[in-house]
C-alpha positions, 0 to 999 in steps of 0.5 A: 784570589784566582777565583775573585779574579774569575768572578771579575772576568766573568763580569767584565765579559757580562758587561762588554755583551751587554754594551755590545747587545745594546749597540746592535740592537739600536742600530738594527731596530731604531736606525734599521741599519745592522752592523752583524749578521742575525746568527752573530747576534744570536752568539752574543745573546746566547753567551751572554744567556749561558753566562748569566745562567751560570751566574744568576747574582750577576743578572740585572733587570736591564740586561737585555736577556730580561726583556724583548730586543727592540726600542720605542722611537719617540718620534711615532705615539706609543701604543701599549701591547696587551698581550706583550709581543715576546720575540721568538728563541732562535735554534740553528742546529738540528740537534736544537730541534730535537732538544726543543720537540723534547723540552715540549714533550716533557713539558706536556707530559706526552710522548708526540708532538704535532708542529705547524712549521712555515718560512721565517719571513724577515721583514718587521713584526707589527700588530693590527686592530680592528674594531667594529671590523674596521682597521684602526690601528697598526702598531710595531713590536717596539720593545714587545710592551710598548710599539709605535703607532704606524696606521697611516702606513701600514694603511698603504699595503694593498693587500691588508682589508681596511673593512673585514667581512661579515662573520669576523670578530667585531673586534680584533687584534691580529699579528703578522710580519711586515716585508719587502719583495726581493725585487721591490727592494732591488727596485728601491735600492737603485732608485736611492743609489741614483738619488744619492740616499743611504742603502737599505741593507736588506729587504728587512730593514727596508721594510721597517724603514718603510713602515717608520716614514713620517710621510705615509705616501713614500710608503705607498710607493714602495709596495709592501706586502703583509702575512698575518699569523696569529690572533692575539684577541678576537672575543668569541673566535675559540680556535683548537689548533695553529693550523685552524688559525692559518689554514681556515679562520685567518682567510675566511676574514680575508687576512693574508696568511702563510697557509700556501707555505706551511706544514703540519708536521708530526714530531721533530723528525718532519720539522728537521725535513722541512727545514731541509726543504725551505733552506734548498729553495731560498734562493729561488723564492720571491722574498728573504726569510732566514729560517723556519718558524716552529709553533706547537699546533694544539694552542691549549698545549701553547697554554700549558708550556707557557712563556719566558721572560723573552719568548715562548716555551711552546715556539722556536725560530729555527734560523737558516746559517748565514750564507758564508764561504772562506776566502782570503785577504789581499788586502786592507784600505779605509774609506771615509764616509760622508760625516769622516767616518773611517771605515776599514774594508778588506779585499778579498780573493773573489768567492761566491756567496747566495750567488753572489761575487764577494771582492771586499767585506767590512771590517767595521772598526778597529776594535773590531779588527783587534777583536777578530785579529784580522791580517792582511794574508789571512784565510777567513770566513766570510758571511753576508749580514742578513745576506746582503752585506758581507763581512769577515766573521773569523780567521783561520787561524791554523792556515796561518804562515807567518807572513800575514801584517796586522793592520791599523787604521792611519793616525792620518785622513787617508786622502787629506792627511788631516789627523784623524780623531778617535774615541776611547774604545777605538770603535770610532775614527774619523776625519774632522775636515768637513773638506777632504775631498773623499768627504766632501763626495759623501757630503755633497750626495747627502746634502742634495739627498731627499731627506736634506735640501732636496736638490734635484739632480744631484747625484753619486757621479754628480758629485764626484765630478764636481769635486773631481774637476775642482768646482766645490771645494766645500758646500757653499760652492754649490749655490756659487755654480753658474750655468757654464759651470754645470755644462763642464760636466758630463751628460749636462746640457742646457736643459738639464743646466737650468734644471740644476739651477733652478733646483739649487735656488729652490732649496734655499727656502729650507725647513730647519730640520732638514737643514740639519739633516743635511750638514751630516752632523754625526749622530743627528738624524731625523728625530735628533733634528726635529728636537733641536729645531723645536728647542732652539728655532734657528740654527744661530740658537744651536751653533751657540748652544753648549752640552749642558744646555743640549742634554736638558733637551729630552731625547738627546743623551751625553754622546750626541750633545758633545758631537753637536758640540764638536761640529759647531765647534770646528772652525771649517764647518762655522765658515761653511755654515756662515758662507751658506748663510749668506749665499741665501740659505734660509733654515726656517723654524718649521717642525715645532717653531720657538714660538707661535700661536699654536705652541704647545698645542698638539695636532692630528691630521686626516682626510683629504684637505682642499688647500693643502696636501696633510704634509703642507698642512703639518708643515705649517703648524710645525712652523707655527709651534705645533706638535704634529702627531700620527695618532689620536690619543688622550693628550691631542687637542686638535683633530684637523679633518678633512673629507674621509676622516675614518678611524681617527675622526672616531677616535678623537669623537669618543676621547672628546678630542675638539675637532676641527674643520680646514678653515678653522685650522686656516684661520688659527695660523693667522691669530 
């Protein structure tokens, strides 16, 4: 009976990593927005490794030690990875490098090993091709069998060759690691922080946020940079050594690669010291990495050692630790975000972390708190999730004196007293009045943001004002606002008044899914709207919809069909959604219209067009019952090209795409 009770244990704690995994691994790849820290990651993976190992009947092929991290967002065309792009083993003590330069030594049956070491850049892993030495495509890691078609961004970074030289393979795939500057990233940052847009956590998921925009010009903006590493095909290119690669070959074909920062390193001993090395000068450099990469330098070696399921034999990421330090906790309070979310966030006595002053950490939820058994009074360990977020990773249990007050998150809105609402696993909390006060701030800034109506002007002290001194009490209010109204707030004169206006009468005239967007729906971004819009064509259509109707729409699951159900389902939010209907807001049916002439007709834009820009351009057929895609494939049926068409015209011409010029895609939006 004790062992049968064991084995249950042991399954139930697969299955929690698993859930636990999985959940991470969505918001860190899909929503670029991590909720642990890289090496709390790491621990979960490795448990979960070491507890399969030790129960190999218990493995499953969808256990995520069976397959590269990382999903396939369906909004970008799938572009399938020959050879897969495996994700790297991560290592973080040096005893692990000298285990690993062992495992390398014995597999090869020698007695030394030479390593090609370089920095761990944290941005996003993509692969490029070229043919006939043109760039033509650019593709995402995705779950390392299967990217997302990127081109038209990665197009943007200056720095990448959109032609190579003579001498370079006709064809090409190369792999590299897309990434952010420190300071561009701080520049990026501030500018969403003063339009009331949702941070970027850190360089790297500002990076993968870059690289997944639908509109390439916002990635322009935000000067990418990119390293290439390693060749992945190139017909003819016979390289004995990593080294060559980097040091040589890679440049010779003006592809940027980390030559200027790597090693060549005899044995585990010299790769311990360049880590030693990297890890003293991080906080100098220009750009976040959070490790070293260790590559075994003879590539026939890299043959003969193989690969595993995940990753290869032959390489191993030798991470940095998080940057941490202990400090206490003064005290707990919950925020609450803009879609209710109650979150619970500790103050902490002021300690220095990266060279950063840390006040407060996230303590994330409930479960989270139970988990860790986190207590007001309690010493703690506090570390900056990819060095940008802190949170509390464990107590110090041994300094406990008694005195310290476990801690739960309120039954109660902290600021409107509404009951809270939670879920089964206690992971989520939230407030259901869309009109507390502390919500309706959040919901006003990401109401007016870029990625909802688009107001201009609105901003985090805007909004705090306007509910402040009492002039929106819920979303609608804001097209009620008179000229006098906007000068009762600060630093707005009558200049700036009529600006606020204009900008407020504008959005009306409202695409439906950004109309979506902008209500905050819990768990409907982007991608969720696009399909609600082309599914339903109004937002009538979709206040009336019920799950069963929802979960037949292909890309919404059980979870975020009942929160869609839920909102609508509020009788705040239908008399918020009917005020803003009647004040003029016009949701139109723009990204694949219920109906029109070019429903089910899949589309392609490039070149420059002379009546619209290409976002007009694919706004109009959406509007019209169009599917919009970045990338020519077999199932497009039309190429709209404009002047300077490039690698797309040519994909389409050898598909036997039809190809179309701008007047005729004019005249097909009047049939």
């Amino acid at each position: 009976m004790p062992e049968r009770d064991s084995s249950c244990k042991v399954k139930e704690e697969i299955e929690q990593l698993r859930e636990e995994i999985e959940y991470n691994n969505y918001h860190y790849y899909v929503q670029d927005s991590p909720q642990i820290s890289d090496a709390e990651y790491d621990r979960l993976l490795c448990r979960l490794e070491k507890l399969e190992a030790d129960h190999p009947e218990l493995i499953t092929p969808d256990s995520p030690t069976q397959r590269v991290s990382g999903e396939v967002d369906e909004t970008f065309e799938p572009v399938e990875h020959s050879p897969p792009m495996l994700s790297l083993r991560a290592i973080y003590q040096e005893a692990e490098a000298y285990e690993f330069d062992q495992v390398c030594r014995e597999g090869l049956g020698v007695g030394q090993v030479d390593y090609v070491v370089e920095p761990k850049f944290d941005g996003l892993a993509v692969s490029l091709l070229y043919e006939g030495r043109q760039f033509t495509r650019a593709a995402t890691r995705g779950d390392g069998y299967t990217g997302e078609d990127v081109t038209a961004n990665v197009r943007t970074i200056p720095s990448l060759p959109l032609r190579l030289p003579d001498g370079a393979p006709e064809d090409l795939v190369v792999r590299g690691e897309g990434y952010m500057l420190t300071d561009d990233f701080r520049r990026l940052n501030d500018e969403r922080e003063r339009c009331g847009e949702r941070l970027f956590a850190n360089p790297r998921n500002a990076a993968a946020g870059s690289l997944r925009q639908l509109d390439s010009s916002v990635t322009a903006a935000r000067k990418l940079q990119i390293i290439l590493y390693h060749i992945a095909h190139a017909p003819g290119v016979q390289p004995e050594r990593q080294w060559y690669v980097i040091r040589d070959i890679l440049p010779s074909w003006r592809l940027r690669s980390p030559a200027n920062w790597a090693e060549l390193c005899t044995g585990a001993g010299e790769v311990v010291q360049y880590h030693r090395r990297l890890m003293a000068q991080r906080d100098d450099l220009p750009y976040e990495i959070d490790g070293i990469v260790v590559k075994v330098d003879r590539l026939d070696w890299q043959r003969r050692l193989g690969t595993r399921t995940r990753d290869p034999r032959w390489a191993a990421a030798f991470k940095f630790p998080a940057r941490g330090a202990l400090s206490r906790v003064l005290d707990i309070d919950v925020q609450v975000g803009r879609t209710g979310k109650l979150t619970p966030v500790a103050w902490l006595e002021p300690v220095q972390i990266g060279g950063a002053t840390v006040r407060r950490a996230s303590l994330h939820n409930q479960s989270e708190i139970n988990r860790k058994d986190v207590r007001v009074g309690d010493r703690v360990l506090v570390e900056r999730a990819g060095d940008v977020i802190p949170y509390v990773v464990e107590v110090v249990q041994d300094e406990r004196t008694g005195e310290e007050r476990p801690f739960r998150i309120p039954d109660n809105c902290p600021v409107c007293n509404t009951t809270a609402v939670w879920s089964d696993d206690e992971k989520t909390v939230r407030c259901p009045n869309l009109s507390c006060p502390a919500q309706l701030k959040e919901r006003i800034r990401y109401f007016a943001s870029r990625a909802g109506m688009d107001i201009e002007g609105i901003g985090e002290r805007t909004a705090d004002q306007l509910v402040e001194r009492g002039l929106v009490e819920d979303l609608a209010d804001i097209y009620a606002l008179d000229k006098d109204d906007w000068l009762r707030l600060d630093k707005v004169a009558d200049r700036t008044a009529e600006n606020l206006l204009e900008a407020v009468e504008k959005s009306k005239d409202v695409p439906l899914r950004r109309f979506l967007v902008a209500l905050g729906i819990p768990l409907v971004g982007e991608h969720v709207a696009e399909l609600l819009s082309r599914r339903y064509g109004s937002v009538q259509k979709i206040m009336q919809a019920h799950e069963e109707s929802l979960l037949a729409v292909n890309g919404i699951g059980p979870e975020v069909a009942s929160s869609i159900v839920t909102f609508f389902s509020s009788s705040d939010n239908r008399r918020v959604l009917c005020r803003l209907l009647e004040v003029g807001v016009s949701p139109r049916a723009d990204f694949y219209g219920a109906e029109g002439p070019l429903e089910n007709v899949t589309m392609v834009l490039t070149g420059r067009l002379d009546r619209w820009t290409r976002e007009e351009a694919a706004e109009l057929a959406r509007a019209q019952g169009a599917r919009v895609t970045s990338g020519v494939s077999g199932n497009t049926d039309y190429l709209v090209a404009g002047a300077g068409g490039g690698s797309k015209l040519r994909k389409a011409e050898s598909l036997g795409v039809e190809i179309i010029d701008e007047e005729t895609f004019a005249e097909m939006l009047q049939q």
